[in-house]
N, C-alpha and C positions, 0 to 999 in steps of 0.2 A: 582795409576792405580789399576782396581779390576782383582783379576783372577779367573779362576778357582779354586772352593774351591777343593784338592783331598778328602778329610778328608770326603765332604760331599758324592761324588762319591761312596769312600769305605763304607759310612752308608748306601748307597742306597744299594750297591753291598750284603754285609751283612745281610740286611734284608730281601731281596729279592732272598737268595740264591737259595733257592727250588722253584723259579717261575721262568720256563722260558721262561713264556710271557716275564715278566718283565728285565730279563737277555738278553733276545734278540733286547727289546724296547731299553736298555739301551746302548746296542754294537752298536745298528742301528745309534742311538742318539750320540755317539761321534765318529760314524766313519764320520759324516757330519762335523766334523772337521778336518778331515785330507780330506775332499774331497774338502771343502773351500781349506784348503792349497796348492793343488794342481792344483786345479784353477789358481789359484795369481800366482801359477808358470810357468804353461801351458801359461800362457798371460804373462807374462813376457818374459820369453826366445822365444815368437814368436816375440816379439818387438823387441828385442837385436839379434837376428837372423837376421830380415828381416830388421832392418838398416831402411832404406827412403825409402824401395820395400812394405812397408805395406799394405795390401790388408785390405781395410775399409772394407768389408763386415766381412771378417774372424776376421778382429781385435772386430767389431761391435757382434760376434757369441761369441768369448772366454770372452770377457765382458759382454755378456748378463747370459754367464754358471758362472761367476765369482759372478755375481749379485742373479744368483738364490742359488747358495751353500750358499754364505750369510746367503741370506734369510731360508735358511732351516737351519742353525746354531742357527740362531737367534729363530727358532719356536723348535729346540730340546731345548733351552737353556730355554725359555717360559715351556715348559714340564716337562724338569727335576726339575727346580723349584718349580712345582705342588705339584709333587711326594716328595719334601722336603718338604714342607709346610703341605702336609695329614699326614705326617707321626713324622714331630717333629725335622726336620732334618733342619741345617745350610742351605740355597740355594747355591749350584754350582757359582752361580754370584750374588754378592751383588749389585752389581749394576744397573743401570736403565738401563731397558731392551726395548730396543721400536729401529723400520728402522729408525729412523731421525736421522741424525745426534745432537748432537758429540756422540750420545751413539752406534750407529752403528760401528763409528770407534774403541771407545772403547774395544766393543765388537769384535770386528776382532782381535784387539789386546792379549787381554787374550786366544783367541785360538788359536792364533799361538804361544804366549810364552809356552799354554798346551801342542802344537803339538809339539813344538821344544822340552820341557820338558822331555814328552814320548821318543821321538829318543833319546835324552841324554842320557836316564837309562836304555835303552834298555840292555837285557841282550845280550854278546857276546859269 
């Protein structure tokens, strides 16, 4: 499974320190992964809540916000890659980057082990 390079992040982070376009493009670009993650959960716990009560339109609404965070994962993840490639830098994701699957799933996957990662080392 491919993840999240951090190593390349902190290159980006690094060289980009005195640009705050690019500091802010970058905070933009992985907060779209905690907001994917929060998606998956926002629809989860409305299914495990509402039992056999599911309301197909709502459920059909937090699927369709789960569908687009994705997608906007997936086009930060398209980006940050750019900005590795212009600059000489490892890519964030080695791996095949494209909405089809299996790489979409893939791709969900290494940012939620990121997201989980991040909460892990969280300072207390």
């Amino acid at each position: 499974m491919h993840e999240i390079n951090r190593i390349s992040l902190e290159q980006i982070q690094k060289k980009f320190a005195a640009d705050a376009d690019v500091r802010t493009f970058l905070q933009d670009a992985l907060l779209t992964f905690s907001t994917y993650a929060a998606a998956i959960y926002q629809m989860e716990i409305y299914i495990i809540l509402t039992g056999n009560d599911v309301d197909p339109d709502e459920q059909a609404r937090l699927d369709e916000k789960r569908t687009n965070s994705h997608n906007a994962v997936i086009a930060s993840i398209v980006n940050l890659n750019r900005i590795c490639e212009k600059n000489g830098i490892t890519p964030i994701y080695a791996g095949t980057v494209s909405i089809n699957r299996p790489h979409r799933v893939e791709i969900a996957d290494a940012v939620l082990a990121y997201v989980q990662s991040v909460l892990g080392n969280r300072v207390r």
